[in-house]
FILUM-152463 format. One record per residue: residue number from 1; x negated, z negated, y of N, C-alpha, C, O, CB in turn; residue in three letters. Coordinates in steps of 0.001 Angstrom, whole numbers, plus 500000, padded with zeros to 6 digits. Glycine has a CB too. Example, Ala and Ser with C-alpha at 12.3 -4.5 7.8 and 13.67 -1.06 7.14 Angstrom:
<atoms>
{seq->1	nx->486810	nz->492200	ny->494310	cax->487700	caz->492200	cay->495500	cx->486800	cz->492200	cy->496700	ox->485764	oz->491535	oy->496681	cbx->488692	cbz->490954	cby->495527	type->ala}
{seq->2	nx->487150	nz->492920	ny->497750	cax->486330	caz->492860	cay->498940	cx->487100	cz->492130	cy->500030	ox->486591	oz->491961	oy->501138	cbx->485916	cbz->494275	cby->499402	type->ser}
</atoms>
This chain:
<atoms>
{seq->1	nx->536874	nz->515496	ny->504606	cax->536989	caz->514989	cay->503251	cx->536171	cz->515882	cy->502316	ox->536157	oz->517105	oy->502453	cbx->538478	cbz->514928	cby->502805	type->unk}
{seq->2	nx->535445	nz->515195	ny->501296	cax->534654	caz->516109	cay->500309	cx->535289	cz->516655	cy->499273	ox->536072	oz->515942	oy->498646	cbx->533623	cbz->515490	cby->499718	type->unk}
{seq->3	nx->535133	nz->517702	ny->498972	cax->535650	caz->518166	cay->497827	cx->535192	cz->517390	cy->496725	ox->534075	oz->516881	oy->496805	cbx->535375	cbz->519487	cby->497662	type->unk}
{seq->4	nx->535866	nz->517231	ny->495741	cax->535567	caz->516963	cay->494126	cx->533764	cz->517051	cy->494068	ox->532771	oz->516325	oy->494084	cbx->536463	cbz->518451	cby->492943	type->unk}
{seq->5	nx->534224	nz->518663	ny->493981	cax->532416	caz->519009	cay->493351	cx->531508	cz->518673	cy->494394	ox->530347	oz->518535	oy->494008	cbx->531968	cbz->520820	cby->492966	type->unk}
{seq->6	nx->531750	nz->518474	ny->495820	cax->530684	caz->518305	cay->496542	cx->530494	cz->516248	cy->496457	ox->529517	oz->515789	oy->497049	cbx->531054	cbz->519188	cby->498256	type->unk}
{seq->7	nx->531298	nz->515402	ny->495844	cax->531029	caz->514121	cay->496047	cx->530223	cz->513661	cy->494491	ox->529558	oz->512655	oy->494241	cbx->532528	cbz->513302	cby->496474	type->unk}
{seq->8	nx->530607	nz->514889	ny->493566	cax->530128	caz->514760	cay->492131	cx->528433	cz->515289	cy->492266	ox->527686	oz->515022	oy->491324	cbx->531204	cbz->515856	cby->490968	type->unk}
{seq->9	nx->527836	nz->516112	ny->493588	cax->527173	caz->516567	cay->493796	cx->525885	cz->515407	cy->494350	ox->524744	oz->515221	oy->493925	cbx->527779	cbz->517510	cby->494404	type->unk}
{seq->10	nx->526606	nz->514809	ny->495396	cax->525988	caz->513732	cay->495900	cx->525627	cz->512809	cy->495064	ox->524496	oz->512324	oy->495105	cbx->526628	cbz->513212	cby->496743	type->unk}
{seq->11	nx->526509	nz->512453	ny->494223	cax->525926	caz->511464	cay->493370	cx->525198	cz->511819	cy->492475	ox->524163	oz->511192	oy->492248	cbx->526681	cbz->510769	cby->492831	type->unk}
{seq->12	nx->525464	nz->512626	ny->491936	cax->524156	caz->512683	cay->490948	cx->522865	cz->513264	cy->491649	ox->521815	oz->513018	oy->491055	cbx->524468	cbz->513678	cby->489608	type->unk}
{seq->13	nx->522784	nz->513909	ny->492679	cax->521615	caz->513762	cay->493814	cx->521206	cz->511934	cy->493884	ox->520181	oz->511413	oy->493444	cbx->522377	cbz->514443	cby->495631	type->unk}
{seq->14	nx->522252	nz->511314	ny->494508	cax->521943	caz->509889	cay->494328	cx->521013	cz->509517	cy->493117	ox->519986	oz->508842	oy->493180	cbx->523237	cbz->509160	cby->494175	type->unk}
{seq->15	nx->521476	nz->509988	ny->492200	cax->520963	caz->508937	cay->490845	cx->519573	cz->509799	cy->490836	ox->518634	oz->509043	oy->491084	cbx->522109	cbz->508968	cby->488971	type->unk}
{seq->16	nx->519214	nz->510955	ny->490657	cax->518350	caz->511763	cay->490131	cx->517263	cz->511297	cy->491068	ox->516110	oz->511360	oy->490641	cbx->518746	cbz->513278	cby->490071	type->unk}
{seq->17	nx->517504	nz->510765	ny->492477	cax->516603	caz->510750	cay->493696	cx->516055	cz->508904	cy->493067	ox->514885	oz->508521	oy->493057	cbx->517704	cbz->511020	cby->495694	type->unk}
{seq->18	nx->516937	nz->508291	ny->492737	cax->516959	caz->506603	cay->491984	cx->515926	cz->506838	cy->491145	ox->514804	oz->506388	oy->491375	cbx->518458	cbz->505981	cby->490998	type->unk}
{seq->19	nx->516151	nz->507414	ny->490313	cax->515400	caz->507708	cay->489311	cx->513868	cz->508180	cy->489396	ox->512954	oz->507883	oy->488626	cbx->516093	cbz->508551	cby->488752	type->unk}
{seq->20	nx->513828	nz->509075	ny->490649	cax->512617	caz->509599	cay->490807	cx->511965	cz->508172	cy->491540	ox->511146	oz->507497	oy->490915	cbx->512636	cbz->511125	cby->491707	type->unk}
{seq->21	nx->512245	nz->507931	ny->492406	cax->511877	caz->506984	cay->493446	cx->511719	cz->505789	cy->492183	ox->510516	oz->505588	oy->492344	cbx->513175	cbz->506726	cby->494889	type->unk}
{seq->22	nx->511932	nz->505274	ny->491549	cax->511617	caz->504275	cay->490560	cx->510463	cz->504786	cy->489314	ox->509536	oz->504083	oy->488911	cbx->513082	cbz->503867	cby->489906	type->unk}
{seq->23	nx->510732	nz->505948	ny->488917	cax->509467	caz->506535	cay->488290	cx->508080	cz->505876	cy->489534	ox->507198	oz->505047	oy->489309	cbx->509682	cbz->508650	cby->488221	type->unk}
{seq->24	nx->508286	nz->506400	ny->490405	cax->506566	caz->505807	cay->491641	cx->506737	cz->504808	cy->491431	ox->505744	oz->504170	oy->491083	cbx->506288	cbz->505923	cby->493517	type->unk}
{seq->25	nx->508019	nz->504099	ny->491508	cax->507154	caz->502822	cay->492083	cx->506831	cz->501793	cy->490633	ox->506311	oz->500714	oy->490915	cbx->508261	cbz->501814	cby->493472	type->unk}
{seq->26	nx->507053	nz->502006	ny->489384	cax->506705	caz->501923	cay->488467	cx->505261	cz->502306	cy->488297	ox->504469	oz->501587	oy->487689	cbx->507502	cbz->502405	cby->487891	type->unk}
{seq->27	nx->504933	nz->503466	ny->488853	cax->504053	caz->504399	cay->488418	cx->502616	cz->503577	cy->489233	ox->501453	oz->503457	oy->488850	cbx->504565	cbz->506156	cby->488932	type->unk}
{seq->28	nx->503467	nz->503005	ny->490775	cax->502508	caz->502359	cay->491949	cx->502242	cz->500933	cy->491299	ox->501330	oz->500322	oy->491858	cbx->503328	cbz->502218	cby->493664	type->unk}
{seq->29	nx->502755	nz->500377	ny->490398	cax->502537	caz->499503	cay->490311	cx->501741	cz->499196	cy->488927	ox->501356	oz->498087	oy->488556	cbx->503532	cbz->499036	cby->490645	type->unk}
{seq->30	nx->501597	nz->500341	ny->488300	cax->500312	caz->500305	cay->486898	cx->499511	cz->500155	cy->487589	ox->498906	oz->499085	oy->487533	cbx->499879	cbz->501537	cby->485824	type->unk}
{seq->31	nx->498964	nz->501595	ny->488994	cax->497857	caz->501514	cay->489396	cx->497492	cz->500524	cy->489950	ox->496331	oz->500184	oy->489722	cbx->497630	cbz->502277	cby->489947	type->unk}
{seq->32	nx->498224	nz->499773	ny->490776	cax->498121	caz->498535	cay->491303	cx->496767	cz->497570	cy->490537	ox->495606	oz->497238	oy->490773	cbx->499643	cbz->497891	cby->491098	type->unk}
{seq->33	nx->497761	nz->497422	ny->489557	cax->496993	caz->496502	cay->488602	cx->495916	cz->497023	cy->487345	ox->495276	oz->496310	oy->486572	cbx->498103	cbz->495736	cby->487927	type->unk}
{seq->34	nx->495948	nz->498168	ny->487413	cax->495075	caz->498917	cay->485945	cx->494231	cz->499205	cy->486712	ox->493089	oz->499057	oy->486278	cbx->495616	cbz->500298	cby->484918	type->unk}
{seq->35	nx->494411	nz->499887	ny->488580	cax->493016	caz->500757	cay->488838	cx->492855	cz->499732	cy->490523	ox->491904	oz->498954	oy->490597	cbx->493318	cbz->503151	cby->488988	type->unk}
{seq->36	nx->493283	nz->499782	ny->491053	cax->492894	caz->498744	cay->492325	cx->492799	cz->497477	cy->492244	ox->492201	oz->496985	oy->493202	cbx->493712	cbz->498751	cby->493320	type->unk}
{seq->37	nx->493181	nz->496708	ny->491419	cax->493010	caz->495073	cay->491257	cx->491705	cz->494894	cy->490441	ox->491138	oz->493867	oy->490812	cbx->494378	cbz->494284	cby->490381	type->unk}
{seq->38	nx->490975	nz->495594	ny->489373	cax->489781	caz->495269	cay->488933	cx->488838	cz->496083	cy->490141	ox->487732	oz->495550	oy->490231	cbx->489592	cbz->495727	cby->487284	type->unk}
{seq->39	nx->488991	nz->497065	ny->490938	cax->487996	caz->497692	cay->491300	cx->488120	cz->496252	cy->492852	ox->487084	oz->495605	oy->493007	cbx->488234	cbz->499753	cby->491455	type->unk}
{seq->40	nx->488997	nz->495996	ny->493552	cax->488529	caz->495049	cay->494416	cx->488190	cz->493427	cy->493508	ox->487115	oz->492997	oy->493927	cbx->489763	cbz->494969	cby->495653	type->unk}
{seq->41	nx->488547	nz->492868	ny->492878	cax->487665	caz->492022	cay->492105	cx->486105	cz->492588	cy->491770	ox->485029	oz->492105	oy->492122	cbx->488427	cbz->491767	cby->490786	type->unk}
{seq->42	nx->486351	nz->493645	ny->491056	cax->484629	caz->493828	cay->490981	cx->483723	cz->494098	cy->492423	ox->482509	oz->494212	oy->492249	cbx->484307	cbz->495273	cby->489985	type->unk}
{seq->43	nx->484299	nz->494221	ny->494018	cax->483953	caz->494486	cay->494687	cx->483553	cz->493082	cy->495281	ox->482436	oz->492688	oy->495615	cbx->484610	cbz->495360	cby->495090	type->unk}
{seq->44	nx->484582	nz->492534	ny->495316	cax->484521	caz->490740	cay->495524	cx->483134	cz->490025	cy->494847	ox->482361	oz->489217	oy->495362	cbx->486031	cbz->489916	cby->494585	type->unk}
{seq->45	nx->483122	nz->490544	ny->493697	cax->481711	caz->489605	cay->492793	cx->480678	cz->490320	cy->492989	ox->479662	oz->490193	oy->492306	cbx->481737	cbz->489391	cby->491021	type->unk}
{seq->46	nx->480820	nz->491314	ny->494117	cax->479354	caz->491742	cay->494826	cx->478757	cz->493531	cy->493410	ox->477641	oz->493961	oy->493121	cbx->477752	cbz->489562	cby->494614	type->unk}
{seq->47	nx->479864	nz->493886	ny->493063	cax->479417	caz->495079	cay->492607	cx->479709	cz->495943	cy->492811	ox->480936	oz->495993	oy->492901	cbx->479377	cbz->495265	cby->491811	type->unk}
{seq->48	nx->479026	nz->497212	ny->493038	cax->478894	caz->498555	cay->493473	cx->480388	cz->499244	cy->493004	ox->480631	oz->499246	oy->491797	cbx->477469	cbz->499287	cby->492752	type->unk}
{seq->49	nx->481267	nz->499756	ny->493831	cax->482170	caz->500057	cay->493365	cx->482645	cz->501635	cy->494321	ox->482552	oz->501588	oy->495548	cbx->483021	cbz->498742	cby->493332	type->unk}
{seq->50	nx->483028	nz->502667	ny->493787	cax->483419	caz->503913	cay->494670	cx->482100	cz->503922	cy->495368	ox->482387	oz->503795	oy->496559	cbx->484858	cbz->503777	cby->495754	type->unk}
{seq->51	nx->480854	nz->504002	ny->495254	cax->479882	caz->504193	cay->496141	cx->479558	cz->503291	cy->496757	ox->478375	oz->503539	oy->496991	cbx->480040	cbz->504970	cby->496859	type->unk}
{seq->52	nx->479809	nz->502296	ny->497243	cax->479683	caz->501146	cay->498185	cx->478616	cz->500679	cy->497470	ox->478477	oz->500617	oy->496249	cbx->480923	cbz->500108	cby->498424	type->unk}
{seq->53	nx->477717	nz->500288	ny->498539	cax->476359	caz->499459	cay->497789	cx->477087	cz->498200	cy->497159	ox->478131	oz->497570	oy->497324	cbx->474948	cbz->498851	cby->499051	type->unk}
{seq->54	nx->476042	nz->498180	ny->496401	cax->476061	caz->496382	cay->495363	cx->476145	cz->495222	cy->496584	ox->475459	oz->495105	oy->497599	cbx->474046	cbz->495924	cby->494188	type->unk}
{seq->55	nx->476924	nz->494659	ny->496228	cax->476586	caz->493412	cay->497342	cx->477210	cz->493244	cy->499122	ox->476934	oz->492455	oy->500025	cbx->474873	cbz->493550	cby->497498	type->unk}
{seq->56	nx->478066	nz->494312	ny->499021	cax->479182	caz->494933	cay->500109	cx->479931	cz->493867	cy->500393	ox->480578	oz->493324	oy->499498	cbx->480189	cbz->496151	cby->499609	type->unk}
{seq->57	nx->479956	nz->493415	ny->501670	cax->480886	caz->492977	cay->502177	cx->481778	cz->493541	cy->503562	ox->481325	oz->494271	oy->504443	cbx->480412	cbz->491935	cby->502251	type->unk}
{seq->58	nx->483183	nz->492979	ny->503479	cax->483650	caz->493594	cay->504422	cx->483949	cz->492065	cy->505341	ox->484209	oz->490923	oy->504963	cbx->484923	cbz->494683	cby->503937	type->unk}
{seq->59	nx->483727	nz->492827	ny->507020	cax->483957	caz->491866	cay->507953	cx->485013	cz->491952	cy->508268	ox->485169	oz->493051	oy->508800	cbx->483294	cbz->491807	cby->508915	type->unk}
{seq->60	nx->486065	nz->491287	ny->508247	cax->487631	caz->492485	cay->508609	cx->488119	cz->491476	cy->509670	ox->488244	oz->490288	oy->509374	cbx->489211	cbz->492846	cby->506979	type->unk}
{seq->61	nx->488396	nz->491945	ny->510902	cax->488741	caz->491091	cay->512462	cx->490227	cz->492222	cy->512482	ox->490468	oz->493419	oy->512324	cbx->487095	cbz->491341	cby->514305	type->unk}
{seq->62	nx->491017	nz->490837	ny->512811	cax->491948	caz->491551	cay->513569	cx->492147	cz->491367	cy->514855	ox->492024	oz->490222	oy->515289	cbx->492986	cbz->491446	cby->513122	type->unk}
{seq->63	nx->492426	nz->492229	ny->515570	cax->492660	caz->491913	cay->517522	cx->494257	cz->492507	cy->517306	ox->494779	oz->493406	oy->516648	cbx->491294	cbz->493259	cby->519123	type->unk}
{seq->64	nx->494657	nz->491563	ny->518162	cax->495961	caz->490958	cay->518546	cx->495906	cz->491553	cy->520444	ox->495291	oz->490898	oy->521285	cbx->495930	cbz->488839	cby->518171	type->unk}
{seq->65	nx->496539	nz->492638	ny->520728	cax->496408	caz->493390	cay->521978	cx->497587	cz->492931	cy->522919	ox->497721	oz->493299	oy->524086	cbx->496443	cbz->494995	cby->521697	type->unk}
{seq->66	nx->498561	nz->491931	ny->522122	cax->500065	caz->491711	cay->522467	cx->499809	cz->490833	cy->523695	ox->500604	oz->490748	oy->524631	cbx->501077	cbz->490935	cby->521196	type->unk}
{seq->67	nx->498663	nz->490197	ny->523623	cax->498640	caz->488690	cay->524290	cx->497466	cz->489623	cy->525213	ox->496324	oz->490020	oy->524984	cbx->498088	cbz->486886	cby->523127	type->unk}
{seq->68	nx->498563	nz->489744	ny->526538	cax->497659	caz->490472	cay->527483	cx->497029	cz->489557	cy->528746	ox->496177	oz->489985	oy->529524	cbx->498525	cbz->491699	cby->528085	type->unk}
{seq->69	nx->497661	nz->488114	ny->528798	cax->497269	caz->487651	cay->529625	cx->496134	cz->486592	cy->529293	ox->495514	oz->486012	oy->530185	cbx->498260	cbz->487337	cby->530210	type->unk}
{seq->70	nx->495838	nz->486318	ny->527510	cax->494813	caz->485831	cay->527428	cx->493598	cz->486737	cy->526596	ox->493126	oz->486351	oy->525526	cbx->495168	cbz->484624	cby->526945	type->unk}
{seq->71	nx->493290	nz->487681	ny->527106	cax->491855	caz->488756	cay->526578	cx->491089	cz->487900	cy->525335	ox->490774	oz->486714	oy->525436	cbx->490412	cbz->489027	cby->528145	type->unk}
{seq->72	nx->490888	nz->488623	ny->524308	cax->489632	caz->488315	cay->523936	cx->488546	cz->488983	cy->523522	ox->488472	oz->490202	oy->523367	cbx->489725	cbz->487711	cby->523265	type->unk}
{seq->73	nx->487422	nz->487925	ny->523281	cax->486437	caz->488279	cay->523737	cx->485743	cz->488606	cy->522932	ox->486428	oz->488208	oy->521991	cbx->485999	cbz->487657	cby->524386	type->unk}
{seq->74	nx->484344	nz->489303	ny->522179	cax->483959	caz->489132	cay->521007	cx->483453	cz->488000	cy->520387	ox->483481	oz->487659	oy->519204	cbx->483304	cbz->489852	cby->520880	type->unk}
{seq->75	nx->482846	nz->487315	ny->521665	cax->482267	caz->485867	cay->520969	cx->483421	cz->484616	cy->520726	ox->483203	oz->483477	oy->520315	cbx->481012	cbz->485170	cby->522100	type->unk}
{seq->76	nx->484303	nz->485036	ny->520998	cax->485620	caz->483951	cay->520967	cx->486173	cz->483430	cy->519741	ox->487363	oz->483129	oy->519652	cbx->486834	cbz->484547	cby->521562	type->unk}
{seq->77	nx->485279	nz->483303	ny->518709	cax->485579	caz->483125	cay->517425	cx->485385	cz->481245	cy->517013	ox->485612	oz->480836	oy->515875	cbx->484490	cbz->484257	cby->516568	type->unk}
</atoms>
């Protein structure tokens, strides 16, 4: 059984940890939209963004390794 001060302890550990953990994700979600959502739009309309040449595209493949009894192949597209 907890003492008094050690369950008065936990909780406000609880809240203080709430609190922090909601500061980020508040914090994740300006950047979201203030600094990563214009920089991949401007990357999308073909402009130079973080170094990446003008006109960058990405090829993005995913392989699926689960499905072992049907391989694929590179040309299997």
């Amino acid at each position: 059984m907890l003492s008094r001060d050690g369950r008065q302890e936990r909780k406000l550990k609880a809240i203080r940890w709430a609190q922090f953990r909601l500061k980020q994700r508040l914090e994740a979600i300006d950047f979201m939209e203030d600094v990563l959502g214009p920089e991949v739009e401007a990357l999308k309309s073909g402009k130079s963004v973080l170094g990446l040449a003008e006109g960058m595209a990405f090829d993005i493949k995913v392989v699926d390794h689960a499905d072992s009894d049907h391989p694929q192949t590179d040309d299997a597209e």
